[in-house]
VOLUMFI-994075 format. One record per residue: residue number from 0; x, y, z of N, C-alpha, C, CB in turn. Coordinates in steps of 0.2 Angstrom, whole numbers, padded with zeros to 4 digits, always signed. Glycine has a CB too. Example, Ala and Ser with C-alpha at 12.3 -4.5 7.8 and 13.67 -1.06 7.14 Angstrom:
REC  pos    n_X    n_Y    n_Z   ca_X   ca_Y   ca_Z    c_X    c_Y    c_Z   cb_X   cb_Y   cb_Z
REC    0  +0066  -0028  +0039  +0062  -0022  +0039  +0066  -0016  +0039  +0057  -0022  +0045
REC    1  +0064  -0011  +0035  +0068  -0005  +0036  +0064  +0000  +0039  +0070  -0003  +0029
# end
This chain:
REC  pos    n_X    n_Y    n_Z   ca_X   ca_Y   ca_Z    c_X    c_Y    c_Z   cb_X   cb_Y   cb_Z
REC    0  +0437  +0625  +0468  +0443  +0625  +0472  +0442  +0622  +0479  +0446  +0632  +0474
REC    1  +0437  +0621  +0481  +0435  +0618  +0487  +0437  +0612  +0487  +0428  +0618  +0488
REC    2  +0434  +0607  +0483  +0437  +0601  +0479  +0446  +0598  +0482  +0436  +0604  +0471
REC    3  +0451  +0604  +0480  +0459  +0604  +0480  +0459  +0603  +0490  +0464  +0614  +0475
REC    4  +0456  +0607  +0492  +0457  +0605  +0500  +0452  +0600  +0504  +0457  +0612  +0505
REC    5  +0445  +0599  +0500  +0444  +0591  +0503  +0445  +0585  +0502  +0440  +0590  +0502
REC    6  +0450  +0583  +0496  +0453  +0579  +0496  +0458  +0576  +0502  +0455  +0581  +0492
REC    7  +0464  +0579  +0501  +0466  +0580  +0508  +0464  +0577  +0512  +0467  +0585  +0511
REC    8  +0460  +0583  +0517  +0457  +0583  +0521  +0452  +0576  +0523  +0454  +0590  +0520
REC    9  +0449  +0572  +0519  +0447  +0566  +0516  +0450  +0562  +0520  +0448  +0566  +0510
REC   10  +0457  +0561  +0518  +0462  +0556  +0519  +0464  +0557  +0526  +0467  +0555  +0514
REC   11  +0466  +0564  +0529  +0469  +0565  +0537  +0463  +0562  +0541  +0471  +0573  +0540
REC   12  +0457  +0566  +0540  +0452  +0562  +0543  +0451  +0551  +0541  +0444  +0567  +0540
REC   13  +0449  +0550  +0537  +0453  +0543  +0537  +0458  +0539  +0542  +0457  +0544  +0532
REC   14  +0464  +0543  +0541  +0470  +0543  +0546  +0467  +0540  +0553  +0474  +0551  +0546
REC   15  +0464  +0547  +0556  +0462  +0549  +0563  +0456  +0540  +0565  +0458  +0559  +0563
REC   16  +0455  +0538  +0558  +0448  +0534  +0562  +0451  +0528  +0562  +0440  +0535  +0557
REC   17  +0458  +0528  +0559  +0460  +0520  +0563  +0464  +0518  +0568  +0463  +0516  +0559
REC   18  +0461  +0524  +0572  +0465  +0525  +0579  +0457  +0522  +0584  +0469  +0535  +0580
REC   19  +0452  +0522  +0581  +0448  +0520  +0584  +0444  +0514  +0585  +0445  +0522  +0583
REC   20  +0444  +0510  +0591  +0444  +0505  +0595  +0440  +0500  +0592  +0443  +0506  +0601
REC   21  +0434  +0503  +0590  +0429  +0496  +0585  +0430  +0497  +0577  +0420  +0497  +0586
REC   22  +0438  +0501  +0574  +0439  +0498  +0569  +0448  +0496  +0567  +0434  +0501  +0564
REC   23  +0450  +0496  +0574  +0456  +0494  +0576  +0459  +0485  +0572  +0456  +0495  +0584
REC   24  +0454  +0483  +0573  +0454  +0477  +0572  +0452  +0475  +0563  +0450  +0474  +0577
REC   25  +0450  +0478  +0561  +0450  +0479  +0553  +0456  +0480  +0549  +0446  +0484  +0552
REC   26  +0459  +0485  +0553  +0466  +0488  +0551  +0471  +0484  +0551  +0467  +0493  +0555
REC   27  +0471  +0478  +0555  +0478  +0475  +0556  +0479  +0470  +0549  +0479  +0469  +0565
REC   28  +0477  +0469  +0547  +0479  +0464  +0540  +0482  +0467  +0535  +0474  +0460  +0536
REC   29  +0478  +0473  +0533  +0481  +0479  +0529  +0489  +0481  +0530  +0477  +0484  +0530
REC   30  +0488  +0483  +0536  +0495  +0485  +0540  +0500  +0479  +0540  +0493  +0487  +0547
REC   31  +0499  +0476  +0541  +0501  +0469  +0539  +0506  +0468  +0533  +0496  +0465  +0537
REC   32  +0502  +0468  +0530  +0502  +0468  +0520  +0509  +0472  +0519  +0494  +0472  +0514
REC   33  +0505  +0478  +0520  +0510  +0484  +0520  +0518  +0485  +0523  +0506  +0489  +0524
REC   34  +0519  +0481  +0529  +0525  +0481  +0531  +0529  +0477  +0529  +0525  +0480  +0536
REC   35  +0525  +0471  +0527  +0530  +0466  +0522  +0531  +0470  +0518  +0527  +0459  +0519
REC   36  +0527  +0470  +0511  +0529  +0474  +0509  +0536  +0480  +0507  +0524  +0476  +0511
REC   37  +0532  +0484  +0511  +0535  +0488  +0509  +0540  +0493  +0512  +0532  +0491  +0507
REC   38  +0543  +0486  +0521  +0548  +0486  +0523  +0553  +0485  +0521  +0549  +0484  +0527
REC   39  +0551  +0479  +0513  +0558  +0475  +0512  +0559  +0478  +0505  +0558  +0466  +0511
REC   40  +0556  +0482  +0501  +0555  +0483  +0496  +0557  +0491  +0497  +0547  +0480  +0493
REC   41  +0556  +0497  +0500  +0557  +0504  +0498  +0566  +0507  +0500  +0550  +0507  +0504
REC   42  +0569  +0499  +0503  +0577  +0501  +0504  +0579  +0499  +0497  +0583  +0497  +0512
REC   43  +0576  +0494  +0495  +0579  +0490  +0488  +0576  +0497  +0481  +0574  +0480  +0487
REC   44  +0572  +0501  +0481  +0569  +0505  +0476  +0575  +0512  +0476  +0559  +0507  +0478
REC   45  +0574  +0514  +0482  +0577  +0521  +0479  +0585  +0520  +0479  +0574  +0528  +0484
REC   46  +0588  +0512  +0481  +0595  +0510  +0480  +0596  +0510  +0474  +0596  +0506  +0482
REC   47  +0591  +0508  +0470  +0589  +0507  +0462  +0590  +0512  +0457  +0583  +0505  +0460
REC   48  +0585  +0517  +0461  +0583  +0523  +0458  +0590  +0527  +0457  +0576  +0526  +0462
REC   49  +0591  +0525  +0463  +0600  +0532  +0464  +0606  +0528  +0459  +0605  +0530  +0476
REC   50  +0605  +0523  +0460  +0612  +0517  +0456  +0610  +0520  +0450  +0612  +0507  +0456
REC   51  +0603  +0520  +0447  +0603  +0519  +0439  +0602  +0528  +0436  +0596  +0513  +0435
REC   52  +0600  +0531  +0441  +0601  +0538  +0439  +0609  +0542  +0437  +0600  +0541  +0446
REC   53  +0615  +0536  +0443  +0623  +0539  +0441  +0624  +0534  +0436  +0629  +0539  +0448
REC   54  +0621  +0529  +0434  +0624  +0525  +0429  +0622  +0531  +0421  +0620  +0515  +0428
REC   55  +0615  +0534  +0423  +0614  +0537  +0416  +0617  +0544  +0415  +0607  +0538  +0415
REC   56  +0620  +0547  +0421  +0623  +0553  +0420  +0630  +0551  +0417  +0623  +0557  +0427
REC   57  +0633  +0546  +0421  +0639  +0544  +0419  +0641  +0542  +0410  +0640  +0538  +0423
REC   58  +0636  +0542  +0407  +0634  +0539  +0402  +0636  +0545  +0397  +0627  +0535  +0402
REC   59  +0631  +0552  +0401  +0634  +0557  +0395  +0639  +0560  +0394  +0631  +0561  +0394
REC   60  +0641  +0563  +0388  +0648  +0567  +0385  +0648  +0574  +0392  +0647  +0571  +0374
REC   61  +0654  +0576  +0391  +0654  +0582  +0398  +0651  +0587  +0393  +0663  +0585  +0402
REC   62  +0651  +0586  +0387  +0646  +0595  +0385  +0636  +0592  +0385  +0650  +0598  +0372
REC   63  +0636  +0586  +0388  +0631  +0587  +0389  +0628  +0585  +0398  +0629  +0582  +0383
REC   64  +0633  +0587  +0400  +0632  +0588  +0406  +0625  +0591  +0409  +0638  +0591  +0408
REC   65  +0626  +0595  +0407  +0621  +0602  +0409  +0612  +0599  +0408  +0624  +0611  +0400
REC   66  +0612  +0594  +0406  +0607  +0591  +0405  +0604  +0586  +0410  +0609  +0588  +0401
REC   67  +0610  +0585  +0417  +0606  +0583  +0421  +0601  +0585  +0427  +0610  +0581  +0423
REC   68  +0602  +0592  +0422  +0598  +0596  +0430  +0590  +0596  +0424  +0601  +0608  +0434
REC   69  +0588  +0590  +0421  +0582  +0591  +0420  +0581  +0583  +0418  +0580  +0598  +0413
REC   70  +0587  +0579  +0417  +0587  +0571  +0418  +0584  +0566  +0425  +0593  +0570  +0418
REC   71  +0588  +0571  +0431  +0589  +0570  +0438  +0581  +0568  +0439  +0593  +0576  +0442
REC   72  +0576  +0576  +0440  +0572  +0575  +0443  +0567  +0573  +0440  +0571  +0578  +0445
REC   73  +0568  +0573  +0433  +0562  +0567  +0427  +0561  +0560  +0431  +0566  +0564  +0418
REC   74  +0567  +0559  +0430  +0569  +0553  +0432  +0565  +0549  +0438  +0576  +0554  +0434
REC   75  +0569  +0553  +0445  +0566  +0551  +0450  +0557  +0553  +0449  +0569  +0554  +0457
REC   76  +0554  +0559  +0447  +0547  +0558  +0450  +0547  +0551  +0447  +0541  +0564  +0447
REC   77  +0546  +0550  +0439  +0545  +0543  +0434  +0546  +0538  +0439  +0550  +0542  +0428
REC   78  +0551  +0537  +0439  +0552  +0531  +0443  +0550  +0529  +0448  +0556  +0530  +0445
REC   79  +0548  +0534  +0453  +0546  +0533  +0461  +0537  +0531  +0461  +0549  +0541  +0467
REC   80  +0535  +0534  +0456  +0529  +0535  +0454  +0528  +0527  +0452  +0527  +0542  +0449
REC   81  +0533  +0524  +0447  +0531  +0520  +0446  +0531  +0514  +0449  +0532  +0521  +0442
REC   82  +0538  +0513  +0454  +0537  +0509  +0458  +0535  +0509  +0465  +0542  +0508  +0458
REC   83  +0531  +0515  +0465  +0528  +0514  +0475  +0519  +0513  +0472  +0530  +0527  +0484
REC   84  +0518  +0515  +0463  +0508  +0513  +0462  +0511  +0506  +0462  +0502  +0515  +0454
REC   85  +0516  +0502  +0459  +0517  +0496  +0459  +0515  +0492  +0464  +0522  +0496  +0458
REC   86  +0519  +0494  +0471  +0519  +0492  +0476  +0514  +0491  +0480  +0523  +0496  +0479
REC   87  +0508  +0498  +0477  +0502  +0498  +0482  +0498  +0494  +0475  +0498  +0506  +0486
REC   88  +0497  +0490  +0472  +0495  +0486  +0466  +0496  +0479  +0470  +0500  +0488  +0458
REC   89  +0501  +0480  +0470  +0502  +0471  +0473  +0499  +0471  +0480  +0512  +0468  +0475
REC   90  +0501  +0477  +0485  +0500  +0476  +0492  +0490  +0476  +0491  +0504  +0483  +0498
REC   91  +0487  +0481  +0488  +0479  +0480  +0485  +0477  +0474  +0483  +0478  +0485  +0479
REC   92  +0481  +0471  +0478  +0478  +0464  +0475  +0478  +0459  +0482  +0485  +0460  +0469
REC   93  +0483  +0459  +0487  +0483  +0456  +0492  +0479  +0456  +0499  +0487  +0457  +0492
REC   94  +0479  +0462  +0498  +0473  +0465  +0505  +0466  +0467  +0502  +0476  +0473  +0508
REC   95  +0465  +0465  +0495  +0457  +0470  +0493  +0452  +0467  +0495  +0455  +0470  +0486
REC   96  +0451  +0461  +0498  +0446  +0457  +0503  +0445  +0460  +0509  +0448  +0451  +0506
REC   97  +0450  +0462  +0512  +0451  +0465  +0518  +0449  +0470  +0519  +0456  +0466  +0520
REC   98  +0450  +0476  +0513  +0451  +0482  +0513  +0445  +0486  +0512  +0455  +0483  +0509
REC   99  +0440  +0479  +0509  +0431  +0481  +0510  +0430  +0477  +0512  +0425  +0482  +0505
REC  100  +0433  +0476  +0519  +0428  +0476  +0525  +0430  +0480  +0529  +0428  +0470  +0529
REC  101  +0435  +0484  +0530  +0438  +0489  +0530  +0433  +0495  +0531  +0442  +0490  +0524
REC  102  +0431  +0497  +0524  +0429  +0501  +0523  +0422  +0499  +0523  +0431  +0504  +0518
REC  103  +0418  +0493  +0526  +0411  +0495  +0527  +0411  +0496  +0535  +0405  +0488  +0525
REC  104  +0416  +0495  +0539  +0416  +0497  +0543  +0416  +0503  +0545  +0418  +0495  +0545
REC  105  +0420  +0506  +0542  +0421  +0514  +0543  +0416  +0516  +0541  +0427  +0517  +0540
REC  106  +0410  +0515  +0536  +0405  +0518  +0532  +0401  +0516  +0540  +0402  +0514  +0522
REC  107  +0400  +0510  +0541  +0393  +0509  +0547  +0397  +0515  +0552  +0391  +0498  +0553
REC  108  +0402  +0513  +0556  +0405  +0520  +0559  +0403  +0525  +0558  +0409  +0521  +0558
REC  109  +0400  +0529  +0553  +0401  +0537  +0551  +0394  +0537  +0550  +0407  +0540  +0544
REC  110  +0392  +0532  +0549  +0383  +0534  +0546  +0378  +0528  +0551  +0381  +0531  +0535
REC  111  +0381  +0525  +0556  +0379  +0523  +0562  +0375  +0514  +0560  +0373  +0529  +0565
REC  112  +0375  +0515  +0553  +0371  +0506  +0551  +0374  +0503  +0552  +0370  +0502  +0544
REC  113  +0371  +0496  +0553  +0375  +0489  +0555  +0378  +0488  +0552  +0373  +0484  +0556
REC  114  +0384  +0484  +0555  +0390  +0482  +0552  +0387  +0476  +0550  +0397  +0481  +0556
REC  115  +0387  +0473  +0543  +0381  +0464  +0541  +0388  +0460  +0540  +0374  +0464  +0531
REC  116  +0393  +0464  +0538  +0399  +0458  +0536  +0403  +0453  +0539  +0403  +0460  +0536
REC  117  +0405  +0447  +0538  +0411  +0443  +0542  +0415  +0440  +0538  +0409  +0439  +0547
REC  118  +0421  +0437  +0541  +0427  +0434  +0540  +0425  +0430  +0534  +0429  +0431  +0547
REC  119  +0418  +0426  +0534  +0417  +0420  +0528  +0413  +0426  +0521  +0409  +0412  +0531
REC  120  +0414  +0431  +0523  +0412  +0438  +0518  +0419  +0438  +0514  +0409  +0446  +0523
REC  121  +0425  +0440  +0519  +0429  +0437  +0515  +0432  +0434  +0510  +0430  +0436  +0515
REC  122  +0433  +0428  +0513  +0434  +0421  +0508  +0428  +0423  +0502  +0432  +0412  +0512
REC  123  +0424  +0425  +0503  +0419  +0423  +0498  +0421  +0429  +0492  +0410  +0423  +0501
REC  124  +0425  +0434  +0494  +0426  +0440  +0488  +0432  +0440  +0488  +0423  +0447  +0489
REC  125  +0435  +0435  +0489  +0442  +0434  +0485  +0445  +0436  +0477  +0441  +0427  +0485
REC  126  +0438  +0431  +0473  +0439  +0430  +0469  +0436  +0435  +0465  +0439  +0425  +0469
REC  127  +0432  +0440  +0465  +0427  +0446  +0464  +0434  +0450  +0466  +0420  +0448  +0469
REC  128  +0436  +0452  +0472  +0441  +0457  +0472  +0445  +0457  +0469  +0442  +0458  +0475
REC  129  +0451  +0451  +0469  +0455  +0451  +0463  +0455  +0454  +0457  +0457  +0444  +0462
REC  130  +0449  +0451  +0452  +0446  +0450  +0447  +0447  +0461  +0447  +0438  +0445  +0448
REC  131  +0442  +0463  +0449  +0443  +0470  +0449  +0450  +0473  +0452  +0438  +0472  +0453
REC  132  +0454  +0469  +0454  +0460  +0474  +0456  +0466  +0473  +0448  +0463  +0470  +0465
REC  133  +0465  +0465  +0445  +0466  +0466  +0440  +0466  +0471  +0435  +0465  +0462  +0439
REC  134  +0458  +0471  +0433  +0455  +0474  +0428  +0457  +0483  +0429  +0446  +0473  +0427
REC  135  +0459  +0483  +0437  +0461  +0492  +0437  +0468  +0491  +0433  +0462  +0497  +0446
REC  136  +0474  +0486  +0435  +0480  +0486  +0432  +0480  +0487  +0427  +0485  +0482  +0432
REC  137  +0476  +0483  +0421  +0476  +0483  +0414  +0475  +0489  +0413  +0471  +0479  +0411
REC  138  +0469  +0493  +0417  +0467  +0498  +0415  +0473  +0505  +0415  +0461  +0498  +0421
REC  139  +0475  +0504  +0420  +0482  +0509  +0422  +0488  +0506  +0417  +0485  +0507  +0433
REC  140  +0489  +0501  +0414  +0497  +0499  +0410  +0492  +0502  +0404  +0501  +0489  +0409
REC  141  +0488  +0501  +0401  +0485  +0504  +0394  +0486  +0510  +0394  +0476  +0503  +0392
REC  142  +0484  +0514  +0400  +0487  +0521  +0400  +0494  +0525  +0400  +0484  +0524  +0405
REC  143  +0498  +0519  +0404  +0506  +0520  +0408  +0510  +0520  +0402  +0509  +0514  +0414
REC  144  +0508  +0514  +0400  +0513  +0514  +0396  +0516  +0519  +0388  +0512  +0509  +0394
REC  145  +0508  +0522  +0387  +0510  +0527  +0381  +0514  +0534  +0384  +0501  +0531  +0377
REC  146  +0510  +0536  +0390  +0514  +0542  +0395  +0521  +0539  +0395  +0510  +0543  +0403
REC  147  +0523  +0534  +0399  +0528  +0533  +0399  +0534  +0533  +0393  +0527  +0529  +0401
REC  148  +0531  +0532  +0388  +0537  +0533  +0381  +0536  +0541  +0380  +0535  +0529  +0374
REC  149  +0532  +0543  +0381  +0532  +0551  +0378  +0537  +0555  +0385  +0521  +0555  +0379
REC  150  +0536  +0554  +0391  +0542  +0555  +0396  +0549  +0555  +0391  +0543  +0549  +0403
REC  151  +0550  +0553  +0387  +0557  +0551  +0382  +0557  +0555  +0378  +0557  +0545  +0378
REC  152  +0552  +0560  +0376  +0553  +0562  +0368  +0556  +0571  +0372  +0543  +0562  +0360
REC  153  +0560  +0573  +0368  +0561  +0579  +0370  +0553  +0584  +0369  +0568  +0581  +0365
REC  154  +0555  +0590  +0372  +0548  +0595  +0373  +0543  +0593  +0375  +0545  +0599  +0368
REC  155  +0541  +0586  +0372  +0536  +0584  +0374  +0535  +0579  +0380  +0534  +0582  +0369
REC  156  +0542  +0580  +0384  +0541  +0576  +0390  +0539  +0581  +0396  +0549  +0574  +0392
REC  157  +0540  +0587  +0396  +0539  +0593  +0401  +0530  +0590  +0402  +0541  +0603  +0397
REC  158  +0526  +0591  +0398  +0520  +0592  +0399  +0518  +0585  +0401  +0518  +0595  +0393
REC  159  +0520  +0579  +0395  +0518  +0574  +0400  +0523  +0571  +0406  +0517  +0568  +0396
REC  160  +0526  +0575  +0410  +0528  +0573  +0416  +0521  +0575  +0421  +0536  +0578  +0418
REC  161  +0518  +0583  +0417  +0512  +0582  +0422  +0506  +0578  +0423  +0510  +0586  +0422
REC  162  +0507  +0577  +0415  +0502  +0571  +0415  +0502  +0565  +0418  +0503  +0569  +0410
REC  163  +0508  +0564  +0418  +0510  +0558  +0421  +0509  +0557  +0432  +0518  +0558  +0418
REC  164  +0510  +0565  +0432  +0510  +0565  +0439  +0502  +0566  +0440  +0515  +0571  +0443
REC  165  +0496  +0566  +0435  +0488  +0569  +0436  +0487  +0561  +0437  +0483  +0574  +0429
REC  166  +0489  +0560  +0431  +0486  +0551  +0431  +0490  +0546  +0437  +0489  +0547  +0422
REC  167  +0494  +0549  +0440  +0497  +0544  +0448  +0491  +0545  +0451  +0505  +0548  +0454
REC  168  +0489  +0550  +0452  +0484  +0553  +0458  +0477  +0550  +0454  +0483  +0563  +0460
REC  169  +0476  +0552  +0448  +0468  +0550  +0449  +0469  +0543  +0449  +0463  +0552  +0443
REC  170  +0474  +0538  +0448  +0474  +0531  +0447  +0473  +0529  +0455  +0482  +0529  +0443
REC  171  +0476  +0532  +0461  +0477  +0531  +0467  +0471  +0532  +0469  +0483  +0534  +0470
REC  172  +0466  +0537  +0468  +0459  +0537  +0470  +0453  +0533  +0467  +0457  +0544  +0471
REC  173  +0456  +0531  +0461  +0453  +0523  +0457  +0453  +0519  +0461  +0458  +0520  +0451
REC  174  +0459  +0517  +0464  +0461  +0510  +0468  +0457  +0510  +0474  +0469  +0510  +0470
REC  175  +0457  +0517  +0478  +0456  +0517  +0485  +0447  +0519  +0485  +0462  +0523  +0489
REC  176  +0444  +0523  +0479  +0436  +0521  +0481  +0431  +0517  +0479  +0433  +0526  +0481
REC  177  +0435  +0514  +0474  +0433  +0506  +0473  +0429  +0501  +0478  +0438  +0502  +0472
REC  178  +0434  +0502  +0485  +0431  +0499  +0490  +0422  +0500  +0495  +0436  +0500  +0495
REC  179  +0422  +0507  +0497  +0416  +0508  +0499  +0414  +0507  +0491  +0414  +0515  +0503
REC  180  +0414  +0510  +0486  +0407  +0509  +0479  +0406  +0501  +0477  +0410  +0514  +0471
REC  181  +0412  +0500  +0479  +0411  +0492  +0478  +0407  +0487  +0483  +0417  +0489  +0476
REC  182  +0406  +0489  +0489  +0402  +0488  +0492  +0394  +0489  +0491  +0405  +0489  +0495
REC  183  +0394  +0495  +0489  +0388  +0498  +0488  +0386  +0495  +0480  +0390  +0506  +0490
REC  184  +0388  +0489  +0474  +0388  +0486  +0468  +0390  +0491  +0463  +0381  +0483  +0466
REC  185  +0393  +0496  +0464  +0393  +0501  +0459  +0404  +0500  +0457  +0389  +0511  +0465
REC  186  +0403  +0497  +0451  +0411  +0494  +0449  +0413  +0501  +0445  +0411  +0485  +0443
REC  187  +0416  +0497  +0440  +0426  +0499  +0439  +0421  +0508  +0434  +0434  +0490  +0431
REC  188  +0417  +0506  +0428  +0413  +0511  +0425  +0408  +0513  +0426  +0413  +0510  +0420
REC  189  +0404  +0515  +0435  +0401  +0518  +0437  +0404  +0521  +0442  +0397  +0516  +0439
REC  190  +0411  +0521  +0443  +0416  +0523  +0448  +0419  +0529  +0444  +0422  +0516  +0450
REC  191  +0421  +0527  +0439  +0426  +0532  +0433  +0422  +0538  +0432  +0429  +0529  +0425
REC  192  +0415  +0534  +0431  +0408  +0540  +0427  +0408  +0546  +0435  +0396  +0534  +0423
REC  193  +0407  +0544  +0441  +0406  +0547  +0443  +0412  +0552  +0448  +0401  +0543  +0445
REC  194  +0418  +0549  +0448  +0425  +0556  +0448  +0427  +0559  +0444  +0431  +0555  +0449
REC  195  +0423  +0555  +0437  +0426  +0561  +0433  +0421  +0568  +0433  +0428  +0559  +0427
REC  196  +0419  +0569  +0438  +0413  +0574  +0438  +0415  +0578  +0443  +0405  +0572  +0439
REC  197  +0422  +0576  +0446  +0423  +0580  +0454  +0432  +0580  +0452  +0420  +0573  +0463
REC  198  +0435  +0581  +0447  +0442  +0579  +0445  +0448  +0582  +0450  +0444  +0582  +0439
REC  199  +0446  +0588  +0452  +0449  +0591  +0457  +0450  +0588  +0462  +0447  +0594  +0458
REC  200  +0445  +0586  +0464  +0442  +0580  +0473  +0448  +0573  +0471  +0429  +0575  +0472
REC  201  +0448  +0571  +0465  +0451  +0564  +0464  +0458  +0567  +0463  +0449  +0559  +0458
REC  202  +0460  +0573  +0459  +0470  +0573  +0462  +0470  +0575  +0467  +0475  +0579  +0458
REC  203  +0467  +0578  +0471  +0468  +0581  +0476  +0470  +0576  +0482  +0462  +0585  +0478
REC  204  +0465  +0571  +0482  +0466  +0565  +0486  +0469  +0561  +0485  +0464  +0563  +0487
REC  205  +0471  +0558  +0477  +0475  +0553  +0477  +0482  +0558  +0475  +0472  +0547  +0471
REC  206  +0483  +0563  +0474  +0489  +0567  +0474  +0492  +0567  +0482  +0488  +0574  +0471
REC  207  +0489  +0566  +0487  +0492  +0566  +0493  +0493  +0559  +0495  +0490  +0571  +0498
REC  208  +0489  +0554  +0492  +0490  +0547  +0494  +0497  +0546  +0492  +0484  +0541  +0489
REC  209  +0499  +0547  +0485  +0503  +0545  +0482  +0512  +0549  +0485  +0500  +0547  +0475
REC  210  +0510  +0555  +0488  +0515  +0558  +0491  +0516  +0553  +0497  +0513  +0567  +0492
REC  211  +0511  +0551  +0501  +0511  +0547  +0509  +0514  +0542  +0506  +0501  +0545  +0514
REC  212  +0514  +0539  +0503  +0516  +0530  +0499  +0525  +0532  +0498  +0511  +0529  +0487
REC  213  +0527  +0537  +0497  +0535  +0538  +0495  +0538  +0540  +0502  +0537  +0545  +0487
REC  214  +0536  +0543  +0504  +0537  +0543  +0513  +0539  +0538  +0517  +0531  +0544  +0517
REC  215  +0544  +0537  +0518  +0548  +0530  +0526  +0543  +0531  +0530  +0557  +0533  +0533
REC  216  +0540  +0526  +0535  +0536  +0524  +0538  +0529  +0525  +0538  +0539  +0526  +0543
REC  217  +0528  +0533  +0535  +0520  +0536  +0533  +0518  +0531  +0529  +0519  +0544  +0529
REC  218  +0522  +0528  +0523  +0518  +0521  +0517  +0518  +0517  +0521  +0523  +0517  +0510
REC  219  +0520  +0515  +0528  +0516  +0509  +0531  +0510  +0509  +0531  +0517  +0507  +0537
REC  220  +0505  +0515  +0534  +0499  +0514  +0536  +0495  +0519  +0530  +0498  +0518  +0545
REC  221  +0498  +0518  +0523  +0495  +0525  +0519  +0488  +0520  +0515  +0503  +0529  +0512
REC  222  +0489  +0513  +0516  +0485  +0508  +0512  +0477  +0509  +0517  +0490  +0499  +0513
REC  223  +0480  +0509  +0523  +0473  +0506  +0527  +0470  +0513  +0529  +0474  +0501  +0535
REC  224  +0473  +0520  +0531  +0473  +0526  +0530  +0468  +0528  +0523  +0480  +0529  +0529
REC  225  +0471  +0528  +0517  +0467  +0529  +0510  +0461  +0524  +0509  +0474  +0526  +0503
REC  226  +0460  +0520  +0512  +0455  +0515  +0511  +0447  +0521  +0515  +0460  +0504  +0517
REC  227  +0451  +0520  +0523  +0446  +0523  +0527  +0445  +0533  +0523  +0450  +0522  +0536
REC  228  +0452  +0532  +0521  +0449  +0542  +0518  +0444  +0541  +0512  +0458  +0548  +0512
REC  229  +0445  +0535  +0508  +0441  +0536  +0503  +0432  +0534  +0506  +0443  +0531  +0496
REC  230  +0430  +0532  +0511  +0426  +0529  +0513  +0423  +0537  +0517  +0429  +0521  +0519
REC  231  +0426  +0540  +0518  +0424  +0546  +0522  +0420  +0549  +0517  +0430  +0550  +0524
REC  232  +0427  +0551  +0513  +0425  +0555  +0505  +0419  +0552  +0503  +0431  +0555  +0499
REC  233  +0418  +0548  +0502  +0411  +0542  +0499  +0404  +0544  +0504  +0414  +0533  +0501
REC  234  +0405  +0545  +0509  +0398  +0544  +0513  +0398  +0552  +0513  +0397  +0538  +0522
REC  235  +0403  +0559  +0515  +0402  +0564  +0517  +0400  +0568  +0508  +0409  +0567  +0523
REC  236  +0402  +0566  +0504  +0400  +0569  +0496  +0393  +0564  +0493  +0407  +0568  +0490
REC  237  +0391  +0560  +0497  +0385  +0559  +0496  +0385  +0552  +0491  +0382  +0566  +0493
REC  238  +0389  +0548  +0491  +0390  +0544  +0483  +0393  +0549  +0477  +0383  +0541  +0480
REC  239  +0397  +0555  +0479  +0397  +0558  +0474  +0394  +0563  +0471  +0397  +0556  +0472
REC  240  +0387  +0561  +0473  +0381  +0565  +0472  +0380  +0564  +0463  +0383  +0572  +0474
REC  241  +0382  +0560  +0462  +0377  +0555  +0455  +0373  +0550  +0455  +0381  +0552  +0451
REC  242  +0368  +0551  +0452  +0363  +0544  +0453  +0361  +0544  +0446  +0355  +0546  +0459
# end
């Protein structure tokens, strides 16, 4: 149970360390990303989400009315879930250069080593990061998509609606500790082998990433926030404590 409130706790501490002056400057590209993003993009989603919610109530007979009080909120978690990982998928593909340098700063921050990185560190992990930010989407639509049709079947939607809300969160602490472990050479299947030994610790945290992402103004800063929470979680659990 410890696990369910370190999560969290993880990412507010995160939060609090990009308010600090030597890694203020790390933070502005992410934040960046983010506001493009998902200034122009979060009025246009839940206008979507609301339009095609009344187009599908409208759609049913009045003796099946009584149906919308278990349509309505399917609906939105599904949707909102599906369009704000989206959002941070694209804004990730875009910022994942950034986002471990990010987070080796925050790791020399908290454990005092030198920062060895720079700007031509960058450029040069472009094409490495992309590459891995791909192979997580593939990784996440192989899984989305079966959950996603089962959300449809009667009785058997109730259960995978949770499913669907476990896999938002562990997908979201996929995305966000990739960066320190991937700094540290440890990729996509020494990353999965070693959360899945702490499951709790990964909904916990990506279940509140994912809550901060659907939030007006909190999803601005929830990219560069989650980046430095997972970096925390990373150096204070030890690597996890797998070797």
């Amino acid at each position: 149970m410890k696990d369910l409130l370190n999560g969290p706790r993880y990412l507010l501490q995160g939060a609090a360390l990009l308010t600090r002056p030597k890694l203020r400057r790390f933070v502005i590209i992410p934040l960046l990303i983010n506001l493009l993003l998902f200034g122009g993009l979060i009025a246009w989603a839940y206008h979507w989400v609301d339009g095609t919610t009344q187009w599908m109530l409208s759609r049913l007979p009045s003796w099946l009315q009584w149906l919308s009080f278990f349509i309505v909120p399917l609906f939105w978690t599904t949707s909102l879930v599906v369009i704000f990982y989206s959002f941070s998928v694209v804004a990730n593909l875009i910022g994942a250069p950034f986002n471990g340098l990010l987070a080796e700063a925050v790791e020399a921050h908290l454990t005092g080593k030198a920062f060895a990185s720079n700007w031509r560190d960058v450029v040069r992990d472009i094409l490495p990061a992309t590459f891995s930010e791909l192979r997580k989407l593939l990784y996440y639509l192989l899984r989305a998509i079966p959950l996603f049709i089962l959300l449809w079947i009667p009785l058997v939607n109730v259960p995978a609606t949770v499913l669907w809300v476990l896999f938002g969160a562990w997908m979201m602490t996929v995305q966000y500790i990739d960066y320190p472990m991937g700094n540290h050479r440890l990729f996509f299947a020494d990353q999965r082998a070693r959360l899945r030994k702490r499951p709790l610790l990964a909904w916990s945290f990506g279940g509140l990433v994912m809550v901060a992402t659907m939030i007006p103004v909190v999803n601005f800063v929830v990219m560069p926030a989650a980046v430095a929470g997972a970096t925390v979680m990373w150096v204070r659990e030890e690597g996890l404590q797998k070797r």
